[in-house]
C-alpha positions in Angstrom: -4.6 28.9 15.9 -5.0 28.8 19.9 -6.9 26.2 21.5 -10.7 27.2 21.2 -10.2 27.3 17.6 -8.1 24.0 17.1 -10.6 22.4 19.0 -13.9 23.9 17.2 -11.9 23.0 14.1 -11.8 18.7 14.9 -15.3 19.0 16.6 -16.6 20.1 13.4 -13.9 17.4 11.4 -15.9 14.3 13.8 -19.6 16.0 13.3 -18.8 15.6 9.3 -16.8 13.0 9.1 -18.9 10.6 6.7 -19.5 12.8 4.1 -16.1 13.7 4.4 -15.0 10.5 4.0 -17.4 10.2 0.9 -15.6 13.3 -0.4 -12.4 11.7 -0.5 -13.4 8.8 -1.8 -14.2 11.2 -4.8 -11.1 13.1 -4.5 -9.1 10.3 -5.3 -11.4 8.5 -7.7 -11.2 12.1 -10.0 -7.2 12.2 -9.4 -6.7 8.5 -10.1 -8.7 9.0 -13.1 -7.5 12.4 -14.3 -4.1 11.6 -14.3 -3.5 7.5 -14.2 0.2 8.3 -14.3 0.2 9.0 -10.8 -1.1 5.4 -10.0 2.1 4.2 -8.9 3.1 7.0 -6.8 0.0 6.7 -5.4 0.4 2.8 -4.9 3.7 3.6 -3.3 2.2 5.8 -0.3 -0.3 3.4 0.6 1.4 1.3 3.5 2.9 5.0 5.0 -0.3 6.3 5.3 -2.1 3.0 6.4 0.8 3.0 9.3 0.2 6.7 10.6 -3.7 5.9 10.4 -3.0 2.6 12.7 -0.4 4.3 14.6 -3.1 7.3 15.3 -6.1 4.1 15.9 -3.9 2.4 18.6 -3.0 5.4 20.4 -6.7 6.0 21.5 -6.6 2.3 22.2 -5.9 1.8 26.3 -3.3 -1.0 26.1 -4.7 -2.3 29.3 -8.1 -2.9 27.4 -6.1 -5.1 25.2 -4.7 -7.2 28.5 -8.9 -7.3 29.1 -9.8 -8.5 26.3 -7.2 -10.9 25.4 -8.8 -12.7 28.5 -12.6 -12.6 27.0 -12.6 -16.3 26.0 -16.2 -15.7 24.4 -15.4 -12.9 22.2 -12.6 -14.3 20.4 -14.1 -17.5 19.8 -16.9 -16.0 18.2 -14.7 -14.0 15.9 -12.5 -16.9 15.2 -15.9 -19.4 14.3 -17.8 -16.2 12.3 -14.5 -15.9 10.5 -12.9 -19.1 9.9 -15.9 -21.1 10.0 -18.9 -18.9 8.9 -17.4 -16.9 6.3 -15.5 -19.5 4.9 -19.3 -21.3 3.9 -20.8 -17.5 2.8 -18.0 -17.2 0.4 -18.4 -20.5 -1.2 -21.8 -20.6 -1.8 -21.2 -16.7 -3.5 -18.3 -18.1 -5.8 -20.3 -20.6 -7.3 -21.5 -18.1 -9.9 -17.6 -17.3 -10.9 -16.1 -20.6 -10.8 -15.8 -20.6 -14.2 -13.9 -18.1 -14.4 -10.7 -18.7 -12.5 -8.6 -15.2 -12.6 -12.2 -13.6 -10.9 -12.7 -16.9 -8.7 -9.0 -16.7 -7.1 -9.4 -12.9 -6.8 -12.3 -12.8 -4.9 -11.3 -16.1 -2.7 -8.0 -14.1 -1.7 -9.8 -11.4 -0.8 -12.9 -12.7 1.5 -11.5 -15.2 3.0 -8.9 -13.5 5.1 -10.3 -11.0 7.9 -9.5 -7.5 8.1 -6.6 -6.2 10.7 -6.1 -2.5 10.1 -8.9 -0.2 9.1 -11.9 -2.0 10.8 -10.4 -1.0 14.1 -11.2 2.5 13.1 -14.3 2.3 11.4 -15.7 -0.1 14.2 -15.0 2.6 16.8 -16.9 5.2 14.5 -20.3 2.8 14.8 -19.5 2.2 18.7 -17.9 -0.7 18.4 -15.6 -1.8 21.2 -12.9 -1.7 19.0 -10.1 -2.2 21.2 -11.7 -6.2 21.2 -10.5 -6.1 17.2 -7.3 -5.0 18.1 -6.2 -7.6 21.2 -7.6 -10.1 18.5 -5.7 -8.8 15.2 -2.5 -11.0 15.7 -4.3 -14.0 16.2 -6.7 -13.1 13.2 -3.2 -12.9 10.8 -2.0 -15.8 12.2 -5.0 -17.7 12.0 -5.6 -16.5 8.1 -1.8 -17.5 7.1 -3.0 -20.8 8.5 -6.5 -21.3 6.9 -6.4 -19.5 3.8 -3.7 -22.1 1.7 -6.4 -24.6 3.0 -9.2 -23.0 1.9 -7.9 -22.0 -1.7 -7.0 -25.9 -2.1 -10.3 -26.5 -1.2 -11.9 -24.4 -3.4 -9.5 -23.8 -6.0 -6.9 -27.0 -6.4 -3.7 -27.8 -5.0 -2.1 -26.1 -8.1 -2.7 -22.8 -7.4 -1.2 -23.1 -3.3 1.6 -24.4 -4.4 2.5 -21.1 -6.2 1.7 -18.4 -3.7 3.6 -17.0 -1.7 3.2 -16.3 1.9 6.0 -13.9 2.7 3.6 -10.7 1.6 1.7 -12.0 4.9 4.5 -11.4 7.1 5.5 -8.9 5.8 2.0 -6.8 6.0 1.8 -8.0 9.8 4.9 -6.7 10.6 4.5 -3.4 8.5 0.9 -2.4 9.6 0.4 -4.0 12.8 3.3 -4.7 14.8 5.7 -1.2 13.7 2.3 0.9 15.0 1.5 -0.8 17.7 5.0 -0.8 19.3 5.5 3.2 18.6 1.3 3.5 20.1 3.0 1.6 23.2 6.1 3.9 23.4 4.2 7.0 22.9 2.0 6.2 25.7 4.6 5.2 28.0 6.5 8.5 27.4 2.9 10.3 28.1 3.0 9.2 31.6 6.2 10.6 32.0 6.9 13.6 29.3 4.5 16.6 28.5 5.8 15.9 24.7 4.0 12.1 24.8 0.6 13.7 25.6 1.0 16.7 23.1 1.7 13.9 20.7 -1.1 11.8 21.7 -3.6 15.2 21.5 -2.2 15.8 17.8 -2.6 12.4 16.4 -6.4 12.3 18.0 -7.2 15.7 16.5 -6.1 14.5 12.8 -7.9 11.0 13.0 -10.4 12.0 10.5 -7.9 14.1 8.0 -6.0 10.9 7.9 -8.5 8.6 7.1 -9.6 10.8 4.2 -5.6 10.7 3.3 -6.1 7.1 3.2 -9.3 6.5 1.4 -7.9 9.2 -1.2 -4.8 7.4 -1.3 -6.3 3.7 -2.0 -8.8 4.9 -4.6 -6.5 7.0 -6.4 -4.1 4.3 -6.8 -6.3 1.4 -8.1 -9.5 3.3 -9.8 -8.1 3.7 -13.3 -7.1 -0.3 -13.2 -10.5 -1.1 -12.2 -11.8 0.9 -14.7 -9.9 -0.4 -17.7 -11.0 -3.9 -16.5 -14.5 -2.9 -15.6 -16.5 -5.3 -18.1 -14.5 -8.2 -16.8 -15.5 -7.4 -13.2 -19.4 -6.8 -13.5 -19.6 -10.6 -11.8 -17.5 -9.7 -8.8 -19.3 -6.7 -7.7 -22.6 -8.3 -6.8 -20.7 -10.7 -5.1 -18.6 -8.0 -2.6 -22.3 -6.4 -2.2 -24.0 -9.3 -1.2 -21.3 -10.5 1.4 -21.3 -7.1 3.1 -25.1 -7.9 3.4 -25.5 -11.3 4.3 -22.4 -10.9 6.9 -24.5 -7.9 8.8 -27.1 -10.7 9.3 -24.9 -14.0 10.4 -22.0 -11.5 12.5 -25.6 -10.5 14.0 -27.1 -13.3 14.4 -23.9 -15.3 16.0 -23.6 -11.7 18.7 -27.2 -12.9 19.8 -26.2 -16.8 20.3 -23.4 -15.5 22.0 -25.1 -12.8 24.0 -22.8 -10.3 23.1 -23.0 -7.1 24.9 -23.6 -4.0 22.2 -20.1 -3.1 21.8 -18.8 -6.6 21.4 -21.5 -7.4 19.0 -20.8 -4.2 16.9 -17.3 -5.1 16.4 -18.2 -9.0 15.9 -20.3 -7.7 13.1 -17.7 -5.4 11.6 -14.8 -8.1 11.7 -17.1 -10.5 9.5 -18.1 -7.7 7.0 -14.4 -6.2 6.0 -11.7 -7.8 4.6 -8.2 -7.8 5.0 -7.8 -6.6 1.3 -4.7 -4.2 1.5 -2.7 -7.1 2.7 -3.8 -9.8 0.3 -3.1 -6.9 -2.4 0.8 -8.2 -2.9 -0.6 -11.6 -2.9 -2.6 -11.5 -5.7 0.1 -9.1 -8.0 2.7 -12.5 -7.3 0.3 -14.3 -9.4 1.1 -15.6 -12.7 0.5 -13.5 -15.7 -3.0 -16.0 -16.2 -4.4 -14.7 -12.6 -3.7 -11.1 -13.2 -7.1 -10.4 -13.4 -7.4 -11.3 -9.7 -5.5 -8.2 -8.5 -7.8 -5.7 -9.9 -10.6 -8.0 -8.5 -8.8 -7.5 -4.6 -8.8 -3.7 -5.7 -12.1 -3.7 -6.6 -13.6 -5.0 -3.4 -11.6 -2.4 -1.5 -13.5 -0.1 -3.6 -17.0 -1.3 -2.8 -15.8 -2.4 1.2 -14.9 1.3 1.8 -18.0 2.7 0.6 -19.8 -0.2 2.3 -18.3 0.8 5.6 -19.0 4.1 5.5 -23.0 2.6 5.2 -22.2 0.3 7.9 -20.7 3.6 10.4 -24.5 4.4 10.2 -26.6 1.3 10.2 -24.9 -0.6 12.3 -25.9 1.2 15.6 -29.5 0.8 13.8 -28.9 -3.3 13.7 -27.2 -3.1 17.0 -28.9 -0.3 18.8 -28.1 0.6 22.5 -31.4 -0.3 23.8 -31.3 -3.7 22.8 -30.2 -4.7 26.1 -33.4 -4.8 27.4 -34.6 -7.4 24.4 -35.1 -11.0 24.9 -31.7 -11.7 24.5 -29.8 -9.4 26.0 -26.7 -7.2 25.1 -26.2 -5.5 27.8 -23.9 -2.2 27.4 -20.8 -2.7 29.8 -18.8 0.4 28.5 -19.4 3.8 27.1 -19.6 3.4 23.2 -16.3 4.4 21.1 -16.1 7.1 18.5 -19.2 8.9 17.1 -21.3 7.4 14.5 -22.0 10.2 12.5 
């Protein structure tokens, strides 16, 4: 295939990407459900496709941005108070009608309270978020969460239930997805400014952005659907919840961008980091429970479910919430970068 073609081929990949994204979310919902056996082999490839996806996300990502926007005091303390402080009250008040029920209570505390690291970078940069903002702030988000979330669970739980978690998974996750990518993003960039072979590998892993991420979502569905399925009438109280966060977090990750006077790309990504959820990484959390909180797994797997179709809404509304004109409104978000990615 010679150049015109190869590039014809990923403009055509980026003009479709949401429905093609929408397509493998069914791929892997008919394969997961066609043949359950395949759910561990499935579960198994998860964190290797998760790490090429994050590997191909940071190398678009200028590390010099990062040096930027480690220094944007304002930015990072609104996504530190929207997340640890903001949330934290939304998912309280949403829990109150599963408190009962402490398998589905645990699962869904696990899963909202701890801010996503991985895949928000990417769909962020899809909506024109400044996404390399989330990814200077991802380590401090995973340390922050293996801080705040034991707390929050006594809080809202008891101090029975911290006592038995575990929080190697944590490290673990943050060592697997994040740092392993980001150190082999670094390296390849370095050897691009020396070495034809960096750039040719920087060129390749843009140019297959969007056939990973349908390997991913195809991959994640296709590993959890038939569990979610066999537990479906146990889990008709969680879904409402996952749908109403996504909802109500578009307003407050909104509304704190205008206190904040967020520019548009900043207050894109501020929305994004309140709305998904760190839910991959919680994952081995949640199967470390006792056999009396196994429900709470398939409860994390089922708001991956309803966050990945939510985000590919969010690709497309979000610029609507957030549009690129609204920094001539009263409050102003005034655009200090070209937008990232393409929303649709």
């Amino acid at each position: 295939m010679n150049i015109s073609s190869t590039t014809s081929v990923v403009a055509w990949l980026e003009k479709f990407q949401i429905p093609l994204y929408l397509l493998a979310l069914l791929i892997g919902g008919g394969v997961g459900l066609g043949a359950p056996s395949s759910a561990h082999a499935f579960e198994i490839a998860i964190n290797p496709v998760l790490i090429v996806l994050l590997y191909a996300t940071f190398l678009a990502v200028p590390f010099s941005a990062i040096g930027a926007s480690l220094r944007d005091g304002t930015f990072l303390l609104s996504v530190v108070v929207l997340n640890f402080v903001l949330v934290p009250i939304v998912v309280f008040a949403l829990t109150r009608f599963v408190a009962a029920d402490q398998a589905v209570l645990v699962g869904v505390l696990l899963v909202l309270l701890a801010p996503c690291i991985d895949y928000v970078i990417v769909f962020s940069g899809l909506a024109g978020a400044a996404s390399e903002r989330l990814l200077a702030s991802a380590p401090l988000l995973m340390l922050l969460q293996i801080a705040f979330l034991p707390l929050y669970l006594w809080l809202f739980v008891g101090s029975e239930l911290v006592e038995i978690i575990d929080i190697a998974p944590f490290v673990e996750a943050f060592v697997l997805l994040i740092v392993v990518p980001l150190v082999l993003a670094a390296l390849t960039q370095a050897l691009a400014r020396r070495r034809r072979i960096g750039t040719q590998i920087m060129d390749v892993m843009a140019a297959a952005m969007v056939p990973v991420m349908m390997a991913t979502l195809a991959v994640v569905v296709a590993s959890q659907i038939d569990a979610v399925r066999s537990e479906g009438s146990q889990l008709f109280a969680a879904v409402p919840i996952f749908v109403a966060f996504l909802v109500i977090m578009a307003v407050v990750g909104w509304a704190t961008a205008r206190v904040t006077r967020l520019d548009v790309p900043d207050a894109r990504a501020l929305i994004f980091s309140g709305a998904t959820r760190n839910s991959l990484v919680v994952l081995p959390l949640a199967l470390a429970l006792p056999p009396a909180l196994s429900l709470a797994a398939v409860v994390v797997v089922t708001q991956t479910l309803v966050e990945l179709i939510g985000m590919v809404a969010y690709v497309r509304l979000i610029p609507c919430l957030v549009p690129a004109h609204a920094a001539r409104a009263p409050v102003k978000f005034e655009t200090t970068r070209t937008n990232q990615g393409n929303p649709g």
